[in-house]
Structures are given as C-alpha cells and as structure tokens.
TIVO-2410 file (N, C-alpha, C; in nm, 3 decimals):
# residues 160
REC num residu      c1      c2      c3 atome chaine
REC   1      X  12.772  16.834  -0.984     N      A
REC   1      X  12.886  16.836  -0.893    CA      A
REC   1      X  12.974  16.715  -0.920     C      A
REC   2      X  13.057  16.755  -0.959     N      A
REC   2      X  13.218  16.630  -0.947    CA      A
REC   2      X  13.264  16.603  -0.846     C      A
REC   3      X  13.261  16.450  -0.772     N      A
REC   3      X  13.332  16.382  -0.680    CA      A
REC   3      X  13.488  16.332  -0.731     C      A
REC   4      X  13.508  16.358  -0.575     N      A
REC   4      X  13.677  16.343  -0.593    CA      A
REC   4      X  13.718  16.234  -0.486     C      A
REC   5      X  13.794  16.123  -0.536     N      A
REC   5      X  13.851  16.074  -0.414    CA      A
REC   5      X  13.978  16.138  -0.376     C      A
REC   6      X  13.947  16.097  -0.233     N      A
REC   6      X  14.047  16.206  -0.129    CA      A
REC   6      X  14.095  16.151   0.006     C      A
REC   7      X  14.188  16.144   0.057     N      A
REC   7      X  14.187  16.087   0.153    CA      A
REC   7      X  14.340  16.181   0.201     C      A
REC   8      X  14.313  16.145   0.333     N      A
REC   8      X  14.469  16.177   0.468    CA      A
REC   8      X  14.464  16.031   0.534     C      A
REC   9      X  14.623  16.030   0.499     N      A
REC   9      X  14.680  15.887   0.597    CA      A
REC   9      X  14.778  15.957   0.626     C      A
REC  10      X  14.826  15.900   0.776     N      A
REC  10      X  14.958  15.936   0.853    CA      A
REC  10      X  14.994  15.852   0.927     C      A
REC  11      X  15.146  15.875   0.974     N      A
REC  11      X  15.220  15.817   1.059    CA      A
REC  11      X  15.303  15.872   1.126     C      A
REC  12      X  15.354  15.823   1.278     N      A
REC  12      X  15.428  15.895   1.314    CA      A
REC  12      X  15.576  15.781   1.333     C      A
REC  13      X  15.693  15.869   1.271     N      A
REC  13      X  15.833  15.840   1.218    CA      A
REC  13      X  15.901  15.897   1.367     C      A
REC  14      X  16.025  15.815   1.422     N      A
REC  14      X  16.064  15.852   1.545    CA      A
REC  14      X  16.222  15.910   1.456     C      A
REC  15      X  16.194  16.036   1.398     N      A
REC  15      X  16.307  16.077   1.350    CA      A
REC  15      X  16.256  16.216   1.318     C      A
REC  16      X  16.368  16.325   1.370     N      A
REC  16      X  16.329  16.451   1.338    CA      A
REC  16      X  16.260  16.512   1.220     C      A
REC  17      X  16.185  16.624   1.220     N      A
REC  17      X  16.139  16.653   1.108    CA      A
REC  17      X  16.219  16.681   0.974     C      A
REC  18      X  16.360  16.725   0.999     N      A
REC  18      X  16.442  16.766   0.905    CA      A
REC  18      X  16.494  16.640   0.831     C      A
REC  19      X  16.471  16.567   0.898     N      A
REC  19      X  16.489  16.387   0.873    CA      A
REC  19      X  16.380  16.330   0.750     C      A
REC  20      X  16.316  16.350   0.816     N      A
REC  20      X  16.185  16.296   0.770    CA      A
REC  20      X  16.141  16.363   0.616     C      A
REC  21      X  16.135  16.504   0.610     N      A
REC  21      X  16.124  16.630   0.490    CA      A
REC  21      X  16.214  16.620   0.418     C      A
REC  22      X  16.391  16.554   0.418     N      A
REC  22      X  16.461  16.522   0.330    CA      A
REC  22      X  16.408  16.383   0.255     C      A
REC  23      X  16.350  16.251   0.292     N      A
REC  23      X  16.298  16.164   0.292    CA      A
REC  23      X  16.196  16.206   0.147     C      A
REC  24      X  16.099  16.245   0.161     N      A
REC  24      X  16.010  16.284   0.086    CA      A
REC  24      X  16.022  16.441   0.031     C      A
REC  25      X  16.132  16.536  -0.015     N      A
REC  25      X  16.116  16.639  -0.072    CA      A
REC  25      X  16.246  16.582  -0.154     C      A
REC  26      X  16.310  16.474  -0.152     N      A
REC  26      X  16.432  16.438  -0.267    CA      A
REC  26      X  16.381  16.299  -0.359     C      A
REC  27      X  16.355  16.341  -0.435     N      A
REC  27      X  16.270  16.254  -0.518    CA      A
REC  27      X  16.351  16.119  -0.529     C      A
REC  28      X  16.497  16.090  -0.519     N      A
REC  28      X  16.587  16.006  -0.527    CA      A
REC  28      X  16.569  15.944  -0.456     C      A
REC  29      X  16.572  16.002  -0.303     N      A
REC  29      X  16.513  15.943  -0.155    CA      A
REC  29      X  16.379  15.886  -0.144     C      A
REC  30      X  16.259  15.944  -0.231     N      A
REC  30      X  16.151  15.864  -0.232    CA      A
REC  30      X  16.149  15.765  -0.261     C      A
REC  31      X  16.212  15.720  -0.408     N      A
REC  31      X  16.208  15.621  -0.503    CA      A
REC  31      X  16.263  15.475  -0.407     C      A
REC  32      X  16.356  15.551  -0.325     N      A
REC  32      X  16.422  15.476  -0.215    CA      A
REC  32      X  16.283  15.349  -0.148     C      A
REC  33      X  16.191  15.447  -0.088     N      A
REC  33      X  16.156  15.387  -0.012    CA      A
REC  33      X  15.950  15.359  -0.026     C      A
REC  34      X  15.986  15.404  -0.143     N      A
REC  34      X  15.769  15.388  -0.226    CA      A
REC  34      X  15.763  15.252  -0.267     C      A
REC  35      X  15.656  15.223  -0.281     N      A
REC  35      X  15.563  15.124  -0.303    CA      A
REC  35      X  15.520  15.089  -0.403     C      A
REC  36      X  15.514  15.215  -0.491     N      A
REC  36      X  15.486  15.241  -0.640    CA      A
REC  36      X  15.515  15.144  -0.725     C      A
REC  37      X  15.682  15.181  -0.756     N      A
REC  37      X  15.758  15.100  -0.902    CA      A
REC  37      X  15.720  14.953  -0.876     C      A
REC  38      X  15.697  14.894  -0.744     N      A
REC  38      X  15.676  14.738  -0.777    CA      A
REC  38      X  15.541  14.719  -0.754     C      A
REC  39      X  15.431  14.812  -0.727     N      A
REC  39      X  15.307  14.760  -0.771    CA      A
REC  39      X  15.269  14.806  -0.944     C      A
REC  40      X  15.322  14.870  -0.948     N      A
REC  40      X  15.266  14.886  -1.092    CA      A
REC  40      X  15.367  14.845  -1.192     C      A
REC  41      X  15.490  14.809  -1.156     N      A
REC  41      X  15.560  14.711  -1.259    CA      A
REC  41      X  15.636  14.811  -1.366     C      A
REC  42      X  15.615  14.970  -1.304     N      A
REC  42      X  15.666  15.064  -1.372    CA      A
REC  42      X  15.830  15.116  -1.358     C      A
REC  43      X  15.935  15.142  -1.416     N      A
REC  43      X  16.053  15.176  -1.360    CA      A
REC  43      X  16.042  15.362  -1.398     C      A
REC  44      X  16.115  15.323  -1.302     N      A
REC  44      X  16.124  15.498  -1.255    CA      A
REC  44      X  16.232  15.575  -1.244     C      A
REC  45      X  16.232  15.709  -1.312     N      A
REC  45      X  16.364  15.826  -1.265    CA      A
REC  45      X  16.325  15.961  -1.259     C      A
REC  46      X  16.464  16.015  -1.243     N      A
REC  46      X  16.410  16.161  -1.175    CA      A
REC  46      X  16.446  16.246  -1.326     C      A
REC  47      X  16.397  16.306  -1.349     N      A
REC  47      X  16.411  16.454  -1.476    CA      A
REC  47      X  16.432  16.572  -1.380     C      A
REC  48      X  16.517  16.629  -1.338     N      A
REC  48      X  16.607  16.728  -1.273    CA      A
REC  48      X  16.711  16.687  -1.186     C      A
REC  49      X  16.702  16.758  -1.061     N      A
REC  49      X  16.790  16.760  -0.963    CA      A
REC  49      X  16.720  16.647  -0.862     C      A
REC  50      X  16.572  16.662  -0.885     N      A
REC  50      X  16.516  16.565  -0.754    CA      A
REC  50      X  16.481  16.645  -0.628     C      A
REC  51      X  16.516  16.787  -0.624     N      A
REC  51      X  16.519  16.819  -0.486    CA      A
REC  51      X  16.460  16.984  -0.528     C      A
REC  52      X  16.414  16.998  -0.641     N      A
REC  52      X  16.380  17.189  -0.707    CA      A
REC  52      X  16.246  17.136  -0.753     C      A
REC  53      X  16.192  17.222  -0.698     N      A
REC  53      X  16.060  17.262  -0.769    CA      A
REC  53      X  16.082  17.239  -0.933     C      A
REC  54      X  15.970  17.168  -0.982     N      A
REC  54      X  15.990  17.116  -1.125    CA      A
REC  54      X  16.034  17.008  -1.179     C      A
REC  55      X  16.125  16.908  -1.074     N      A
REC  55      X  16.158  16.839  -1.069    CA      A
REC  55      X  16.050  16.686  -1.084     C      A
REC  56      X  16.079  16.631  -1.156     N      A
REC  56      X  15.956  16.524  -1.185    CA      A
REC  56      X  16.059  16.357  -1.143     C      A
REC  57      X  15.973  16.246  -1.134     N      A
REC  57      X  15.967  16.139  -1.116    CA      A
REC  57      X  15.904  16.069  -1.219     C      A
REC  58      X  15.973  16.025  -1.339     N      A
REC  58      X  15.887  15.992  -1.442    CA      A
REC  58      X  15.866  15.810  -1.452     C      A
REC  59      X  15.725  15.785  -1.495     N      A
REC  59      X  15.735  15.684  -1.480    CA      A
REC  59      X  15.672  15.579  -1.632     C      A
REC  60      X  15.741  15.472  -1.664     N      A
REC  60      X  15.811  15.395  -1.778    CA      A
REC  60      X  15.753  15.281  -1.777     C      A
REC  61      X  15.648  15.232  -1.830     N      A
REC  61      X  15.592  15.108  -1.864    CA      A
REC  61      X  15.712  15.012  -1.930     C      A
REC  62      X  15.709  14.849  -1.929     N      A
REC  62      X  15.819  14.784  -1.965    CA      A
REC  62      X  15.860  14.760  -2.052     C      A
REC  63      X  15.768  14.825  -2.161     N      A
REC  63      X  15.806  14.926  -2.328    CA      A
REC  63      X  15.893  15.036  -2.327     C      A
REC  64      X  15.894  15.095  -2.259     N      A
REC  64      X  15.960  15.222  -2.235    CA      A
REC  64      X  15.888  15.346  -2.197     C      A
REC  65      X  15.752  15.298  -2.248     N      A
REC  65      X  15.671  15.463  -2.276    CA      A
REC  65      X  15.628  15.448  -2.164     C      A
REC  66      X  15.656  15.604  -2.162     N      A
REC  66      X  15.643  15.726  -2.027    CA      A
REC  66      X  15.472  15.692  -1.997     C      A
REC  67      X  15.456  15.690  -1.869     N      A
REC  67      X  15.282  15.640  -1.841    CA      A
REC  67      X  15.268  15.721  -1.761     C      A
REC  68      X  15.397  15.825  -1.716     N      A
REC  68      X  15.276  15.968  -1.613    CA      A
REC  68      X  15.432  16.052  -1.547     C      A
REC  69      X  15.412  16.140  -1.484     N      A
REC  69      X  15.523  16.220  -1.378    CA      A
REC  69      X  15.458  16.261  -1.274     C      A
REC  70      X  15.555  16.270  -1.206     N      A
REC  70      X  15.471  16.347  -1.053    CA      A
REC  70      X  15.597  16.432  -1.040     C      A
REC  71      X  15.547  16.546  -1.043     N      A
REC  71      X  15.677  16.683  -1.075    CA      A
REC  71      X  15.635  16.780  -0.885     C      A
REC  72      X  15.720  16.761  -0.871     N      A
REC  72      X  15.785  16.877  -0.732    CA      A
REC  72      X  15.732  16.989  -0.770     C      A
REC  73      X  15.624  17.019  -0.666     N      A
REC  73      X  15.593  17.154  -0.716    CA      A
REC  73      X  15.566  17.232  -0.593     C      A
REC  74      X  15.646  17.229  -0.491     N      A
REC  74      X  15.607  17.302  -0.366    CA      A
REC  74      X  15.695  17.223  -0.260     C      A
REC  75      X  15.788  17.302  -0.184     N      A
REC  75      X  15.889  17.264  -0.068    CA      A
REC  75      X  15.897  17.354   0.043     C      A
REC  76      X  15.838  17.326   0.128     N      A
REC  76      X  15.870  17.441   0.249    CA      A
REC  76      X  15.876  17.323   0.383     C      A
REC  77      X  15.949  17.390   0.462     N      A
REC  77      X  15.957  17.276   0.572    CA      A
REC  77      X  15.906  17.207   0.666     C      A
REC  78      X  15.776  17.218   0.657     N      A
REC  78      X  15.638  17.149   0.675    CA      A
REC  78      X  15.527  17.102   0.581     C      A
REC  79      X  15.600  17.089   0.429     N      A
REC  79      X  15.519  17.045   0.336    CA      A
REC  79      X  15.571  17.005   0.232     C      A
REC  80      X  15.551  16.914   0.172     N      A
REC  80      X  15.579  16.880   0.021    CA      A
REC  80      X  15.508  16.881  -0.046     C      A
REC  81      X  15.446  16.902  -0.183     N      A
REC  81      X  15.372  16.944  -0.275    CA      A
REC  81      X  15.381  16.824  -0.432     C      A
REC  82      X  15.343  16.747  -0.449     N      A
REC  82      X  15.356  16.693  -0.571    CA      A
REC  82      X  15.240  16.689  -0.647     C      A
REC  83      X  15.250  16.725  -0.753     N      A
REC  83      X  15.129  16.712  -0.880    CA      A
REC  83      X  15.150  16.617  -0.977     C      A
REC  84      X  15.071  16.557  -1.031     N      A
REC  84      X  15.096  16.374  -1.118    CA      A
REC  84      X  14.996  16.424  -1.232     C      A
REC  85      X  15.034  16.384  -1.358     N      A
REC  85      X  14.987  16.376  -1.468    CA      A
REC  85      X  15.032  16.226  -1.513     C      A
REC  86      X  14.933  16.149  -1.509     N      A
REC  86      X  14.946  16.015  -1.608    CA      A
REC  86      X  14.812  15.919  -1.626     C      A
REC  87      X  14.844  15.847  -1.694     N      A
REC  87      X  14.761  15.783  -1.752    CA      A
REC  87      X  14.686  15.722  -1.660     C      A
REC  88      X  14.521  15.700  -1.664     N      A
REC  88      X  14.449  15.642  -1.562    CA      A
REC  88      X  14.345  15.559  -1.672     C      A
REC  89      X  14.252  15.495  -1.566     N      A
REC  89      X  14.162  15.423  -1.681    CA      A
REC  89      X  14.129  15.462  -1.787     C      A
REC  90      X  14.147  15.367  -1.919     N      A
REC  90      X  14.098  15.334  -2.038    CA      A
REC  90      X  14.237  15.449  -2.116     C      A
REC  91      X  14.330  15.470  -2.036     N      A
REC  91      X  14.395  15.588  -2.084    CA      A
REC  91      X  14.422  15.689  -2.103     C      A
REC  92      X  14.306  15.743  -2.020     N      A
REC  92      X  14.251  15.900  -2.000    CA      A
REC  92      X  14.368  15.957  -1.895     C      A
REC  93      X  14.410  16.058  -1.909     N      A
REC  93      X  14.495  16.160  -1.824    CA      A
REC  93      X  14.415  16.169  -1.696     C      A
REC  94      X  14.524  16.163  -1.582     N      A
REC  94      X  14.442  16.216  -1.443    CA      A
REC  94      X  14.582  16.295  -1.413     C      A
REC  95      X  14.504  16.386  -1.293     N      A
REC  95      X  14.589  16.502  -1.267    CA      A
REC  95      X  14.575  16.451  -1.101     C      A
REC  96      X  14.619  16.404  -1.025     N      A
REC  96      X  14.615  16.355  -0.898    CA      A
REC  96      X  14.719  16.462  -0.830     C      A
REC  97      X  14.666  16.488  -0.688     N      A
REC  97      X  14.750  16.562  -0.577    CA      A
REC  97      X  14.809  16.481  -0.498     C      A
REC  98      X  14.918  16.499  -0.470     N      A
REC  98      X  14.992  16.448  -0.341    CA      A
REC  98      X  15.064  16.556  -0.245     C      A
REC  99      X  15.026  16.517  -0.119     N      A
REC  99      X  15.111  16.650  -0.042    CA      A
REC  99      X  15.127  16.545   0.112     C      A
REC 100      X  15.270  16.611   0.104     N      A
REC 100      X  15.279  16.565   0.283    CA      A
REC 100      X  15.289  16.669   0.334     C      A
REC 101      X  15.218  16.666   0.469     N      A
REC 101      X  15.248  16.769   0.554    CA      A
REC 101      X  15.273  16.738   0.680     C      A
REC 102      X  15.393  16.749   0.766     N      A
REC 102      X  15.483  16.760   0.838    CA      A
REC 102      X  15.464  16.837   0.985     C      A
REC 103      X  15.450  16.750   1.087     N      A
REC 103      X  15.432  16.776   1.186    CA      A
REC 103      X  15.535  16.765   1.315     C      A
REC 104      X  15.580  16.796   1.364     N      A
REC 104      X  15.677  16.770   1.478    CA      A
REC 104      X  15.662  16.740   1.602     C      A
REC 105      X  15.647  16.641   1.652     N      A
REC 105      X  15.640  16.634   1.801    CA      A
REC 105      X  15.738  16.592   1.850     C      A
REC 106      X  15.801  16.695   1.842     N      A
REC 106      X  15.867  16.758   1.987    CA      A
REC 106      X  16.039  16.708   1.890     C      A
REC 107      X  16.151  16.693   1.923     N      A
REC 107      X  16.273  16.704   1.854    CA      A
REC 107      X  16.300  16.570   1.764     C      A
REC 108      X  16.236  16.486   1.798     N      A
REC 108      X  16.270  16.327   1.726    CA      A
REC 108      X  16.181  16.240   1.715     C      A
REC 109      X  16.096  16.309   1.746     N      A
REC 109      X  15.941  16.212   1.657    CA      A
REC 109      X  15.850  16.366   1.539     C      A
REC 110      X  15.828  16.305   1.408     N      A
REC 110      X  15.736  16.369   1.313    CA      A
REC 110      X  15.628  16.296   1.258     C      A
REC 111      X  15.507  16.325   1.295     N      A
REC 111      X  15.400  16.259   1.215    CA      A
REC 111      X  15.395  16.340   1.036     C      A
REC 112      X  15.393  16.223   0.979     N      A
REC 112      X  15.339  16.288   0.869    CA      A
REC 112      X  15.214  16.214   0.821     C      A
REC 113      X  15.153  16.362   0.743     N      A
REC 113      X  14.985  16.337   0.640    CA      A
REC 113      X  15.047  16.310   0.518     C      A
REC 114      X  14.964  16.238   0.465     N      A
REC 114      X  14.962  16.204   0.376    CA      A
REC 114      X  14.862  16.249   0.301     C      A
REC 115      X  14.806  16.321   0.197     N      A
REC 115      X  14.641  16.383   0.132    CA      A
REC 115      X  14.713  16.376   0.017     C      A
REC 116      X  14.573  16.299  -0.076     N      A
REC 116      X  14.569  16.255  -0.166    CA      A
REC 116      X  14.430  16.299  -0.205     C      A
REC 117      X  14.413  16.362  -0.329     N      A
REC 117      X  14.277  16.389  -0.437    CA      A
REC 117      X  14.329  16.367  -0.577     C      A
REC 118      X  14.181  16.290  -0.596     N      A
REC 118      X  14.185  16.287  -0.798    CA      A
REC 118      X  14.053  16.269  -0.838     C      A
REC 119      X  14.056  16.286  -0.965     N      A
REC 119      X  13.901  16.323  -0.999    CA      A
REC 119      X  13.933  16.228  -1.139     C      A
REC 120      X  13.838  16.107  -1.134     N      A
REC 120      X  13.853  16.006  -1.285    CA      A
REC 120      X  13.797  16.090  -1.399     C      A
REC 121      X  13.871  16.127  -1.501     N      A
REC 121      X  13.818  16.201  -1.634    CA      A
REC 121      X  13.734  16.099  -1.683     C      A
REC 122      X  13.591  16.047  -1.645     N      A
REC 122      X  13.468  15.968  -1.675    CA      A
REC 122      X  13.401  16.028  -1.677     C      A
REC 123      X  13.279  15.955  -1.765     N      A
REC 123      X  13.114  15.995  -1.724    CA      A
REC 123      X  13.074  15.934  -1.547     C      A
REC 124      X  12.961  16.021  -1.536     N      A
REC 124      X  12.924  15.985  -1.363    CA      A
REC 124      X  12.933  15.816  -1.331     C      A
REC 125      X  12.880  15.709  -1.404     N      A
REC 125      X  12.884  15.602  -1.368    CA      A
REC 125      X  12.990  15.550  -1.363     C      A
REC 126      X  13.057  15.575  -1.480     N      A
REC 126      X  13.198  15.481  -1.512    CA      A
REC 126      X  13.267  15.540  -1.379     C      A
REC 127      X  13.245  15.693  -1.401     N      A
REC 127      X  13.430  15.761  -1.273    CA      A
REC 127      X  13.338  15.671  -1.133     C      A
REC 128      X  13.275  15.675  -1.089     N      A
REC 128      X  13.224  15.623  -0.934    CA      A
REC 128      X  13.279  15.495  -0.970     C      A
REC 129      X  13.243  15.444  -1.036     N      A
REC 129      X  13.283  15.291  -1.055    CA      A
REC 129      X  13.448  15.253  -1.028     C      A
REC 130      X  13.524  15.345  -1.096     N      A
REC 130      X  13.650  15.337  -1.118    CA      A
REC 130      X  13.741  15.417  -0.995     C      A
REC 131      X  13.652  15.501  -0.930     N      A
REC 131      X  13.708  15.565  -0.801    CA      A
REC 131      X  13.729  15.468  -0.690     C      A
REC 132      X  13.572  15.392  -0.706     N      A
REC 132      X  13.564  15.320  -0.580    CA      A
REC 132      X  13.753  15.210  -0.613     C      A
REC 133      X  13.726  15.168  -0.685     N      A
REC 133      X  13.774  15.047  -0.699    CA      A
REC 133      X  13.976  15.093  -0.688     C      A
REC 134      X  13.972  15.225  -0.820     N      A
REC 134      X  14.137  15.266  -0.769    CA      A
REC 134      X  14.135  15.315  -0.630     C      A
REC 135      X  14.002  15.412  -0.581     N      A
REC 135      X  14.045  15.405  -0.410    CA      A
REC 135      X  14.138  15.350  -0.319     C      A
REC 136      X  14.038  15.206  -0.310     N      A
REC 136      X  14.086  15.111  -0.257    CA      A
REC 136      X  14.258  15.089  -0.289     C      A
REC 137      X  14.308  15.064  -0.396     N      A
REC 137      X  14.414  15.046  -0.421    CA      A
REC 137      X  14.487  15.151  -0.389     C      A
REC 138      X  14.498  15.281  -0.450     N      A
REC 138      X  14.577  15.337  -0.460    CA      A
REC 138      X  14.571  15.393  -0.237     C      A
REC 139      X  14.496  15.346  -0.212     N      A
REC 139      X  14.505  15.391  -0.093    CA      A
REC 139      X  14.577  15.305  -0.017     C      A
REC 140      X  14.567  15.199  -0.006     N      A
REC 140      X  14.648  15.084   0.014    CA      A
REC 140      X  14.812  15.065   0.001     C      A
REC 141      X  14.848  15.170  -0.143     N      A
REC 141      X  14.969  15.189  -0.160    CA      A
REC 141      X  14.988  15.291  -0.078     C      A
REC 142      X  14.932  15.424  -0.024     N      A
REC 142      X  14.950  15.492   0.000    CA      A
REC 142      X  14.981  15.451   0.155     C      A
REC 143      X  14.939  15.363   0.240     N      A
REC 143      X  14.931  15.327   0.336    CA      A
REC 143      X  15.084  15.275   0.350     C      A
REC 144      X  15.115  15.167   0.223     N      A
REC 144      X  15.228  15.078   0.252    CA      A
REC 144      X  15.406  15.214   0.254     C      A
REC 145      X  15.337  15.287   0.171     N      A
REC 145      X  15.461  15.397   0.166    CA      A
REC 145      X  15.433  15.475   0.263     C      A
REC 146      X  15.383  15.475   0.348     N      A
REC 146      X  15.435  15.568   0.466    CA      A
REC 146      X  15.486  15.462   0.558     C      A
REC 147      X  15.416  15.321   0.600     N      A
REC 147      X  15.538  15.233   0.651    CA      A
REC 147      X  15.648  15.178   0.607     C      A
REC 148      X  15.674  15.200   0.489     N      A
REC 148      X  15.823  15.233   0.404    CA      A
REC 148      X  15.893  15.324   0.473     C      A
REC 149      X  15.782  15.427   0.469     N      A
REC 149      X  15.921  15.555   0.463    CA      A
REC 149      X  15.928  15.521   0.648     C      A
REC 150      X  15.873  15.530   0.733     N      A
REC 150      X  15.871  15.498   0.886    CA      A
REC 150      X  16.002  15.365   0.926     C      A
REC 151      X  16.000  15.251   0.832     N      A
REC 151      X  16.073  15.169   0.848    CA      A
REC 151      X  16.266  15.229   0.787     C      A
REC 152      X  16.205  15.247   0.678     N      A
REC 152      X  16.362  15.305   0.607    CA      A
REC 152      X  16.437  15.410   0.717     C      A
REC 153      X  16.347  15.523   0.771     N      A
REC 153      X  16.443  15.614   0.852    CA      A
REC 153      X  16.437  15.538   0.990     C      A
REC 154      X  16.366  15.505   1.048     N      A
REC 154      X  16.411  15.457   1.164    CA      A
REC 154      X  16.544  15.324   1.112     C      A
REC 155      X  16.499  15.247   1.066     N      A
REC 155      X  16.633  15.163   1.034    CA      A
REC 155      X  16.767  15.212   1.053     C      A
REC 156      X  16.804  15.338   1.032     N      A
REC 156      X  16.942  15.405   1.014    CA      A
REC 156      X  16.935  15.505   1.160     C      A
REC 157      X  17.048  15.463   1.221     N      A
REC 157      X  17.077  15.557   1.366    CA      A
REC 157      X  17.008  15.758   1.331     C      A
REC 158      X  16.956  15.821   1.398     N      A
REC 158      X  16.915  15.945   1.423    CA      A
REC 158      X  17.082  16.006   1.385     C      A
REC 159      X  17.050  16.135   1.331     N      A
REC 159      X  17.148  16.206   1.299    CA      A
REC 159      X  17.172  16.316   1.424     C      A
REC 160      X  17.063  16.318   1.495     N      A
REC 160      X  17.057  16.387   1.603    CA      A
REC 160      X  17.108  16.376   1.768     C      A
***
C-alpha cells in the first residue's frame, strides 16, 4: 500500500463566494496573492488565458528551466481543481492535487478548503522520509496562502 500526504486547511474570507472563486480560479489573481514564488525562489507565469481549463502556472528556476506547472483543470462555482507536475526530490516528477472547495455562509462570508495529496515517487523509506519533512513545509505554505488570499480580498472594499 502507497501512502500519500494529504491534508484540508481552511479559512473563512468575509467576502462573497463569487469574490473569493474569482481569487483562486484566475491564475493571474493567484500569483497575486501565493506564497509560492518567494518560498521557492521560483518566478512564475500563466501559459493560457489563466481562467480555462488547461490553463497552467508555470514555474522557472533562476536559470530559466521550467521546474513544474499546475494546469487548471476543473472550475465550477464551488470548486477549483488544479493538477501540478514538477520536479520533487532528487528530481523525480510528482503529480500533486490541489483543490479548493468553496463554501458560503450566508452572502459575504466564504470559507474555503484547501486539500492537498501527493505521493513521493520513492522507495518506502526514502518517500516517508521525504513526506514527513515536505509535509511540514509544503503545508505551512499552504497555510500562509490562504491568509494571503483572506488578507488580499478583505483589504479591498466588498463589491457587494
């Protein structure tokens, strides 16, 4: 049996859901307000429109070379869908999930989830070893970008 790290983090954003689902389903708007490009020292752009299914977020070591994408692959208005192909320990490809899913309470507050799974392309010792440890991190980022995104939309008056 293959272990996966996995986790749900959330928050709740005092800004409508339609608010909130533009935020994280426009890849332009993410870049806005993630955690990512300055922990990993990677620069980042969009390969499409940013806002269509297929649409990727590619990301650029300070060589140039491409070190992974996380391509739009699912938009409905209680969910976002992203799938990531890039480089993980020792160089090995990981295929990591990201999805928000979108909750409403009530006209001007939305909690959102955050769920996250990946599975280290290792042998049993090395991937446990290397789960525990990106866990921690990548969960940590995951934490700081949803009080990104919570700070960025509340910052700007309700459209509502």
């Amino acid at each position: 049996m293959v272990s996966a790290v996995e986790w749900t983090e959330n928050i709740v954003v005092d800004r409508p859901l339609e608010q909130v689902h533009h935020a994280v389903a426009d890849e332009h708007e993410l870049m806005q307000w993630s955690a990512w490009p300055e922990a990993t020292g990677y620069t980042c752009a969009v390969d499409g429109d940013g806002r269509s299914t297929g649409s990727a977020i590619v990301f650029r070591d300070r060589r140039g070379v491409e070190q992974g994408r996380q391509r739009l692959t699912r938009v409905e208005p209680d969910r976002v869908e992203y799938r990531l192909r890039n480089r993980g320990p020792f160089g090995r490809i990981m295929t990591p999930e990201l999805d928000f899913r979108l909750e409403p309470l009530g006209p001007s507050r939305t909690r959102v989830h955050l769920d996250f799974r990946a599975i280290a392309p290792l042998p049993a010792g090395a991937r446990h070893l290397v789960e525990l440890v990106l866990g921690r991190w990548a969960r940590r980022l995951h934490v700081e970008d949803l009080r990104r995104l919570k700070v960025r939309l509340e910052a700007v008056p309700s459209t509502t």
